[in-house]
N, C-alpha and C positions, 0 to 999 in steps of 0.2 A: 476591439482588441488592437487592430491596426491603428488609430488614433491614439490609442493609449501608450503601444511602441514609440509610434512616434513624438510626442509630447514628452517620453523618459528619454526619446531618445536629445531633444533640442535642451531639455532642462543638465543633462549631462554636459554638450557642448556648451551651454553657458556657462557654467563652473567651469568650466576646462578654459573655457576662449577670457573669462574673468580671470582669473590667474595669472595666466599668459600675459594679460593688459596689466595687472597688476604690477607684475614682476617688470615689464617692459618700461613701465618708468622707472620704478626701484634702481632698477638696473642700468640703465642708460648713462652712458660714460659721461655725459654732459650733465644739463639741470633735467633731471626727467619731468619734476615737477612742473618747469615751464613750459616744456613742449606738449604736456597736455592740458594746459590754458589757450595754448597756439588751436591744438585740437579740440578745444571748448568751442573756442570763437569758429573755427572752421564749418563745426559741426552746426552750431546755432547760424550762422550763412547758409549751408545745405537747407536746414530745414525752412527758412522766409525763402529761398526761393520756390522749393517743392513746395511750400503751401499760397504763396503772393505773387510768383511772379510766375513760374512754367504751366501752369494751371490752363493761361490763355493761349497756350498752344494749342491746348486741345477744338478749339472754335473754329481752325484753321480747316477749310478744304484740302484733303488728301492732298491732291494734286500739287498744291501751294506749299504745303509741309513739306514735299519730296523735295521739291525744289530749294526752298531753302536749306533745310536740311543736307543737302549735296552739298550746296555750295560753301556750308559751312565747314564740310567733312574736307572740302578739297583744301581750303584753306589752311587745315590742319593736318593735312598731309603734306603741303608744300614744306610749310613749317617746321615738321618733322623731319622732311629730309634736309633742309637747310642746316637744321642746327646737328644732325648727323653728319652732316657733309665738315660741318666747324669743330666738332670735338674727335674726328677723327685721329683712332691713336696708333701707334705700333702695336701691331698682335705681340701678344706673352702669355707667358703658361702652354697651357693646354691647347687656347684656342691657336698660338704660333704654330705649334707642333701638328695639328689639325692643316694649317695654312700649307706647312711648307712641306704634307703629304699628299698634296692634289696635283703636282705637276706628275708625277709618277704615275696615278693614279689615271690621270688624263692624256698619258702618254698608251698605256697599253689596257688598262682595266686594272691594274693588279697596282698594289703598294711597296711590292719593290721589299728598301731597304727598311721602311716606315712598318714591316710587320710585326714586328718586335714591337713596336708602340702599340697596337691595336693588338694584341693579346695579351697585354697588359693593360689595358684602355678599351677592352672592346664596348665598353658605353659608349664612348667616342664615334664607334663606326658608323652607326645612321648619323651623326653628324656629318661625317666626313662624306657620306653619300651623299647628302642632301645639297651640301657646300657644291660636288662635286660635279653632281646635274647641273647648277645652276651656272658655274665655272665656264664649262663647256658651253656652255648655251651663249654664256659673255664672250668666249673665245672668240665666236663666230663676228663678233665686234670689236677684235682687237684686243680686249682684256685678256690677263692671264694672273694667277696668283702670284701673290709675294708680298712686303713688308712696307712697299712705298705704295702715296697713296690712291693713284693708279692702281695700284696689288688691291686693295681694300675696297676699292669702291664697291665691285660686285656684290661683295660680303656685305656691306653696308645698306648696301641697295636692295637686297634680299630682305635684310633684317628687318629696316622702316615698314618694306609689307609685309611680315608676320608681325608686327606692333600694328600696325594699321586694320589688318584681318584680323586680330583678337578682338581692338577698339569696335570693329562694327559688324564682329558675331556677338559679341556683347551688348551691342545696338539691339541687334537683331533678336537677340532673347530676350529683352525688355520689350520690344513689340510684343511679340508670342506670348511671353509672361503675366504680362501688367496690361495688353492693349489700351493704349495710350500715346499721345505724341509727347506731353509731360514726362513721362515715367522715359521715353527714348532719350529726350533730351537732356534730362537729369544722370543719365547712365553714361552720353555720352560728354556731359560736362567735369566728370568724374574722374572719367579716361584723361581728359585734357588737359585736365588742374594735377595730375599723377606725374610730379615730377622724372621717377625711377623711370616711365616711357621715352624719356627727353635721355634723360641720362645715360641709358642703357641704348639708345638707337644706335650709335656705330659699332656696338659692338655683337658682332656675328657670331653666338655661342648657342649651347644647347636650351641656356636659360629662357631666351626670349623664343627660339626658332620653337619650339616645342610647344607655346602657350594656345598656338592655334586648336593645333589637335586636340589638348584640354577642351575645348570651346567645342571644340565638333561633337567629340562625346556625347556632350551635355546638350547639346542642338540637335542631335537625332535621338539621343531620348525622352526630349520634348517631340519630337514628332513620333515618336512610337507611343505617346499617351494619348496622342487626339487621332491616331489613325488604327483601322482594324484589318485581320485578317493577312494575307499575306505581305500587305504594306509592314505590317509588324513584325514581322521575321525578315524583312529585307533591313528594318533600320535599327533592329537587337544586329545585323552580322557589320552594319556599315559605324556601329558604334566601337564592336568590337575591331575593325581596321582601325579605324582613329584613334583609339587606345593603342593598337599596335606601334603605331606612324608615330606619335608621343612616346611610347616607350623607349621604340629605336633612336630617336634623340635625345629623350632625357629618360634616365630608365624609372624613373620614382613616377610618372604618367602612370607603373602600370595597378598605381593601387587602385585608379579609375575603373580596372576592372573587379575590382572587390567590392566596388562600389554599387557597382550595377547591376552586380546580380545581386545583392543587398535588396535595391529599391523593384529588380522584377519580381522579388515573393513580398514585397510591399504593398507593390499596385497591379499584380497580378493573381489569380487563381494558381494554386499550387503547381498542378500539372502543364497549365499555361507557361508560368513562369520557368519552370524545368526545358521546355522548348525554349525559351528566348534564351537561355542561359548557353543550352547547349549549342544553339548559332553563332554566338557570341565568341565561346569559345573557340568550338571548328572554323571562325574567321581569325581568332589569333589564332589554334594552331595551324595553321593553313601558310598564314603568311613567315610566322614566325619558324617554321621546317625549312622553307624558303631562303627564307634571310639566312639562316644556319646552313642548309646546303651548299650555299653561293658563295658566304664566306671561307668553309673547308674545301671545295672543290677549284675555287679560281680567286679569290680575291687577295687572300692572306695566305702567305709563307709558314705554314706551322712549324717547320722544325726545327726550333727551337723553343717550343713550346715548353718544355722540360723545365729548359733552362732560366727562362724570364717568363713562365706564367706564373698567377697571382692569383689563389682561389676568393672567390667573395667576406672570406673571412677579413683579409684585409682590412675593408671598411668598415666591417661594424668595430674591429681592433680600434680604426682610427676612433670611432664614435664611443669607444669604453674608454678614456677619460681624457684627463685632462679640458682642452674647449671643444671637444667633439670634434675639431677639424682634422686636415692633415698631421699627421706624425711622422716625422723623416726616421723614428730609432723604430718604428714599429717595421719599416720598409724594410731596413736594414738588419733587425734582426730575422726576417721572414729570408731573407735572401743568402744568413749563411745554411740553408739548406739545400740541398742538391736536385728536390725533387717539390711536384706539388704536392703531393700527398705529406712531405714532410715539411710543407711550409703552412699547409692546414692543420698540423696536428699542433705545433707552434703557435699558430697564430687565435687557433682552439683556447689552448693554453693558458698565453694570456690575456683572451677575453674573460675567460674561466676566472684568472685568479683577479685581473680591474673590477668585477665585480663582487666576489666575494669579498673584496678590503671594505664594501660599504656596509655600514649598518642600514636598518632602513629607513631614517633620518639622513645623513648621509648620502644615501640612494638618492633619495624623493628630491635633496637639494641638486645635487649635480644636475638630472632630470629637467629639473624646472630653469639651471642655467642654461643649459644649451636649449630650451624651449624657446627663452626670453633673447637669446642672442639668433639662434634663428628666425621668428617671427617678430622681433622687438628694434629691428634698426630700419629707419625710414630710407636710407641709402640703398642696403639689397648689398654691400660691398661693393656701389657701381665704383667709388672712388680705386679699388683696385686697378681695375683697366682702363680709368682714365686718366693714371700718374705719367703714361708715354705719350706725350701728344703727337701728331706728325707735325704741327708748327702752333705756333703763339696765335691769340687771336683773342678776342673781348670775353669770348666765352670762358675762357681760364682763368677770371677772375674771381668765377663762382665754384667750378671743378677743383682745382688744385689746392692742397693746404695753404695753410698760411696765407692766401690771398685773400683781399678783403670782404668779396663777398662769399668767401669759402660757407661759415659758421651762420650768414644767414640762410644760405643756402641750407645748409646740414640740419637747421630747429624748422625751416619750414617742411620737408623731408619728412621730419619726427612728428612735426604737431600733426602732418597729414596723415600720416601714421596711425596718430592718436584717434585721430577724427574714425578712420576706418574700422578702427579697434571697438569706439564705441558705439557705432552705428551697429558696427556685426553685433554684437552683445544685445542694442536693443532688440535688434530681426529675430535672435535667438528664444529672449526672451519673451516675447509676443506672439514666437512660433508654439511655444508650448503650451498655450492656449487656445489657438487658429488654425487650424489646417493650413499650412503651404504647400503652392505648386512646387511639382516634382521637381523641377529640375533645382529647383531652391534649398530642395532638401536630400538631391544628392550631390548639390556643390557642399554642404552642411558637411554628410559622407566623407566624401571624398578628400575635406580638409583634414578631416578628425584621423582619416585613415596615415596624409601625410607628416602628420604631427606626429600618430603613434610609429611610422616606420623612420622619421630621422631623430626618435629619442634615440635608437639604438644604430643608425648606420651614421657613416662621415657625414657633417652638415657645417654648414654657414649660412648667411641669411639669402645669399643671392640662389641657395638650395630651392628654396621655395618659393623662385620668381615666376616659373610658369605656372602657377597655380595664385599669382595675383589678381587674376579677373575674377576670380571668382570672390575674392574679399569686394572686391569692387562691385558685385551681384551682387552679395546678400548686404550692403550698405546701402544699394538703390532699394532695395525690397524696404531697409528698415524705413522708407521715409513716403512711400508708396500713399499710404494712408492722407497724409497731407497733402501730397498729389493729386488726389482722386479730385477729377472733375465734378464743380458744380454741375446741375441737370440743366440750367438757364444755359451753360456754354457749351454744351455739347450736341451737336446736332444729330449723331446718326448713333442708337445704341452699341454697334460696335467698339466705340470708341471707349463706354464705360468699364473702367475697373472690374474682372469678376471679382 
C-alpha cells in the first residue's frame, strides 16, 4: 500500500512537473524553443560525466577525496565572494526598507519608527532578526548598516554563506543519500554550473537566507530514517526548528511542515508517526508563541495596528489575477477601510469575485501562467536587484540589459533551467517504478506543496528560490544510475550505491 501511494504519488508529480516544463518553454518571453536545445546539450553533458568521467572518483581513498574535495569547495567559495563582492548593488524594495530598519533596531532592541513596516511586512521580521544578529556581530568591526558599500558588505557576506551552507548540505545529502564520492561531486558540480547562486550572492533577502533551513529539514529527516528510539523524537523536534527558522525568514518554508508529517505516516507505523508529528509540532509551537510573544511585548509598536495592518487576504488578492504578483489597486483599495476586519471582508471580496469571473478553462489557464512564470524563468528575477549597481565593473556586461553579454547570459540561465526541468521529470518518472530515498521524496512533497500554495498566494519566480536545492536534488538523483560505480573501482562496499 505505501509503495503503491507513493508511485501515484511521483506518477502525479510528473504530469504536474511536465506541464510546468511544458508551458515554461511555450511561454518564455525569448526563443523557449532554443533554450531547451541549450538544456538538451546541458543535460546530455551531465549525463557523459555521471557515467565517464566522476565514476573514478569513487576508487579514491576517503582521506584523498576529503582533501580534494575542500580544496575544490574553497575555491568556489573564494569565487563566490569575489564576484558578490563585484555585482554588489544598492538595496531597494523590501530588502532597503529591511536595511535601513537595523540601526534602530541595534540602537535599543525595538524598531522604533520602522513598526508600521513590520505589521504590515511581518514576514519581513525573521529577516530583519537574522540581518540584525549578524549586523551587531559586524558592528564590533567597525560595520554598520546602510546603502554604501561598506553598508552592504555584512549583508553580502552573510549571504555567500547561506549560498555556500546550502551548496554543501546539499553535498552532504548526496553523501547520505547516494554514498558515493561520484554522486557528491556531481551535486556539487550542479551547485557550481547554477548560474542564479552567482547572481543572487550580493543580494541579502529572505530568498537566499532561508534556503539553508530548507536543507536542514530535509537533513534531519534523513537522519531520523537511519536512527532509532529517542534519537528519533530529538530529530522529528529539530526538523521542526528548522522549519520554523525557514519560516521566520521566508514564510512559504512552512509547507515543509506539511510535508513531513506527510512522509512520518509514510515511513512510520501509525501511532509512531502520531509522536514524531506531535514533536514536530510542539517544537513550532514552542518557538513560534515565542517569536509572537517577543514581537507584542518589546519589539514592535502596535498601535497603529488598526490603522496599517493587512490581513493575509492581501496576497492571495495579489495572486487572484492578473500575473499573480504585486497589485498597487488591490493595496489601495484595502486601505480605504478604517479597520482590519473591514479590509478582510474587502479583500474577501474581491478574491471571491477574481475568481468566480473564470470559467474552468479559463481557471486552469491563468493557473498554469503563473505556474510557468514562477517556476519557468532561469533568472529567479535576480535581474531586478541587480539593475543598481554600487559602481561599474566587467561583471555588468552580462547583468545589465542591453549589454552584450546580457542575452547570452539570460538562454544559458534558461537552458540550465531546462536542463533541471528535465532531469527532475526523468527522477519523477523512474521514481514511480523504484522506491526512493526519503528525503528524495519529501523534497518531491515539499515541491508539490509549494507549487499548490503559490497558485493561489502573491508569487514571482525569485518566490521559489529557497526551494532551488532541492530541484538541484532530485536532478542528481535523476542521473545516480549512471553514476553508480563499477565493482572493479570501488574498493570498500560503503562506497556502493544502495
Amino acid at each position: 500500500m505505501q509503495k503503491r501511494l507513493e508511485s501515484l504519488f511521483w506518477a502525479g508529480f510528473a504530469a504536474l512537473w511536465g506541464w510546468i516544463t511544458l508551458n515554461s518553454v511555450l511561454r518564455w518571453q525569448y526563443n523557449g524553443p532554443a533554450a531547451l536545445a541549450v538544456g538538451a546539450v546541458l543535460t546530455a553533458g551531465a549525463w557523459a560525466l555521471a557515467r565517464w568521467v566522476l565514476p573514478r572518483l569513487n576508487s579514491l581513498p576517503q582521506r584523498r577525496w576529503r582533501a580534494v574535495f575542500g580544496a575544490v569547495f574553497a575555491l568556489y567559495a573564494i569565487a563566490l565572494a569575489a564576484v558578490a563582492w563585484l555585482l554588489a548593488e544598492v538595496p531597494i524594495m523590501d530588502q532597503a526598507a529591511v536595511l535601513h530598519s537595523l540601526p534602530d533596531l541595534l540602537e535599543d532592541g525595538r524598531f522604533g519608527p520602522y513598526s508600521d513596516y513590520y505589521i504590515i511586512c511581518n514576514n519581513n521580521l525573521g529577516l530583519a532578526l537574522l540581518l540584525g544578529g549578524w549586523y551587531w556581530l559586524a558592528g564590533r568591526f567597525g560595520f554598520s548598516p546602510g546603502d554604501s558599500l561598506a553598508g552592504v558588505a555584512p549583508g553580502i557576506a552573510l549571504n555567500v554563506l547561506a549560498l555556500l551552507a546550502s551548496a554543501a548540505l546539499l553535498c552532504l545529502l548526496a553523501r547520505r543519500i547516494f554514498q558515493t564520492n561520484a554522486a557528491v561531486a556531481l551535486t556539487f558540480l550542479l551547485c557550481a554550473a547554477f548560474a542564479p547562486f552567482w547572481l543572487y550572492a550580493p543580494c541579502f533577502y529572505s530568498d537566499t537566507l532561508s534556503a539553508p533551513f530548507v536543507l536542514l529539514a530535509l537533513l534531519a529527516f534523513e537522519g531520523w530514517q537511519r536512527r532509532a528510539g529517542r534519537a528519533r523524537l530529538l530529530l522529528a523536534a529539530g526538523a521542526g526548528a528548522a522549519v520554523f527558522v525557514g519560516y521566520a525568514v521566508k514564510g512559504s518554508a512552512a509547507v515543509l511542515a506539511v510535508a513531513l508529517a506527510i512522509l512520518f505516516f509514510l515511513r512510520a507505523k501509525p501511532r509512531q508517526a502520531l509522536a514524531f508529528l506531535a514533536v514536530m509540532l510542539a517544537a513550532i509551537a514552542l518557538l513560534a508563541g515565542g517569536y509572537r510573544l517577543w514581537q507584542r511585548a518589546w519589539l514592535i509598536n502596535w498601535a497603529d495596528e488598526e490603522a496599517v495592518g493587512m490581513p493575509v487576504q492581501l496576497w492571495l488578492c495579489y495572486g487572484s489575477h492578473g500575473t499573480g504578483s504585486y497589485a498597487r489597486e488591490d493595496y489601495d483599495a484595502a486601505m480605504t477601510q478604517n479597520t482590519i476586519a473591514a479590509r478582510r471582508a474587502l479583500l474577501s471580496a474581491r478574491i471571491a469575485a477574481n475568481y468566480a469571473a473564470h470559467t474552468p478553462r479559463t481557471l486552469a489557464a491563468f493557473l498554469t501562467r503563473k505556474a510557468a512564470a514562477t517556476w519557468g524563468d532561469g533568472l529567479y528575477n535576480a535581474e531586478e536587484f541587480l539593475a543598481t549597481p554600487q559602481r561599474a565593473n566587467w561583471t555588468h556586461t552580462f547583468i545589465l540589459r542591453g549589454q552584450p553579454g546580457y542575452m547570452p547570459m539570460v538562454y544559458y540561465c534558461q537552458g540550465y533551467l531546462s536542463m533541471l526541468q528535465l532531469l527532475m521529470l526523468a527522477s519523477a518518472v523512474r521514481a514511480v517504478r523504484r522506491r526512493t530515498a526519503g528525503p528524495l521524496l519529501l523534497a518531491g512533497v515539499s515541491l508539490t506543496g509549494l507549487i499548490l500554495f503559490l497558485s493561489l498566494w502573491e508569487t514571482k519566480a525569485r518566490y521559489a528560490f529557497n526551494f532551488t536545492p532541492l530541484l538541484l536534488l532530485l536532478a542528481a538523483a535523476a542521473l545516480q544510475n549512471p553514476a553508480k560505480p563499477p565493482k572493479s573501482e570501488t574498493k570498500e562496499p560503503a562506497h556502493h550505491e544502495r
